[in-house]
C-alpha positions in Angstrom: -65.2 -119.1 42.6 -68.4 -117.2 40.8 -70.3 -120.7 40.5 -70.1 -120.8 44.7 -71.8 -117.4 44.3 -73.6 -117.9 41.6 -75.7 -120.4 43.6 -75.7 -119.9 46.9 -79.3 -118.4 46.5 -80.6 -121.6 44.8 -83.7 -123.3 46.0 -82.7 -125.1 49.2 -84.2 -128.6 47.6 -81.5 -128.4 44.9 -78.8 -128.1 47.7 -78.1 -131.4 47.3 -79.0 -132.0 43.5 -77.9 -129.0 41.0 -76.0 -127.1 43.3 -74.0 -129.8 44.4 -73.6 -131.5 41.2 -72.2 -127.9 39.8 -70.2 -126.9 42.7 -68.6 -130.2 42.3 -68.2 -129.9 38.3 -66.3 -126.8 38.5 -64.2 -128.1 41.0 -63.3 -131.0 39.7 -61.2 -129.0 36.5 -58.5 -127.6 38.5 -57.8 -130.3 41.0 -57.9 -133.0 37.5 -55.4 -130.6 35.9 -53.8 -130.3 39.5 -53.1 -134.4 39.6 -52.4 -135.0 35.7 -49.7 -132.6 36.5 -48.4 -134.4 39.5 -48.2 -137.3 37.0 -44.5 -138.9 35.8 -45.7 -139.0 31.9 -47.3 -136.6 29.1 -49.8 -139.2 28.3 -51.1 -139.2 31.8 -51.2 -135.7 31.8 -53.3 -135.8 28.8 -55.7 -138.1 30.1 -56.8 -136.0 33.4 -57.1 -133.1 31.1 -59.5 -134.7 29.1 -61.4 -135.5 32.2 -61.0 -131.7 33.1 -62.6 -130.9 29.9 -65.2 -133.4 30.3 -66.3 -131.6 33.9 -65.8 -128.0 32.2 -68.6 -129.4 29.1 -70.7 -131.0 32.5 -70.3 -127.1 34.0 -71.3 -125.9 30.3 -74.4 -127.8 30.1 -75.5 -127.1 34.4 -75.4 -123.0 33.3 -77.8 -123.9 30.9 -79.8 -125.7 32.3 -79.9 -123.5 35.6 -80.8 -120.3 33.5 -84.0 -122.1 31.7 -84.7 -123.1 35.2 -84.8 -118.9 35.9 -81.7 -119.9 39.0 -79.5 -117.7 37.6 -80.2 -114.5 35.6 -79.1 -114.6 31.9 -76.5 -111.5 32.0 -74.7 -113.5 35.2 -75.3 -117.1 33.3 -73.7 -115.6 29.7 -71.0 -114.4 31.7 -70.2 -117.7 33.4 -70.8 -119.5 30.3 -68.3 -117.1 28.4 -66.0 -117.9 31.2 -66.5 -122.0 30.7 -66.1 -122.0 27.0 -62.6 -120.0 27.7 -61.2 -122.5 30.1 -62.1 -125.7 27.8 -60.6 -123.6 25.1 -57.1 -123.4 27.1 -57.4 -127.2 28.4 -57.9 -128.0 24.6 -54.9 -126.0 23.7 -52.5 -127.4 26.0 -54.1 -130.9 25.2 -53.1 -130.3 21.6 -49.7 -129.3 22.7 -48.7 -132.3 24.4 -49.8 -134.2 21.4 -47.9 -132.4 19.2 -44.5 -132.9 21.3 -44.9 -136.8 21.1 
């Protein structure tokens, strides 16, 4: 995961606030993807993907926020953020897609 490496060198008093709260945002989209698909209906399915979109758009805003803070330089943070915007483009489209099949 780049976000593990991306801030491994941040200050050691955000090891429990930003870094934390990012390394557990970017986790949190696979493994809600993960269980909506372990799930017995589409509209369960849905749901956690909306809650894996939801951490993706938390993940969004924390690569922001971590390159004004001057964590993480802007070629890395564009990069990641590039990367971000991609995955909540895929979650959207197979969000739409389940729709659709009702």
């Amino acid at each position: 995961m780049k976000v593990y490496g991306a801030t491994k060198d941040f200050p050691a008093d955000e090891r429990y606030g930003l870094t934390s709260q990012i390394r557990r945002a970017v986790v949190s989209i696979p493994a809600n993807i993960a269980e909506g698909c372990g799930r017995d209906s589409d509209a369960e399915l849905k749901r956690f993907l909306d809650i894996a979109h939801g951490s993706a758009s938390e993940v969004e805003y924390f690569l922001i926020l971590t390159k004004e803070l001057g964590y993480i330089p802007t070629k890395e943070s564009d990069i990641l953020s590039s990367e971000i915007s991609e995955i909540k483009r895929m979650i959207g489209a197979f969000s739409r897609k389940l729709k659709a099949e009702r």
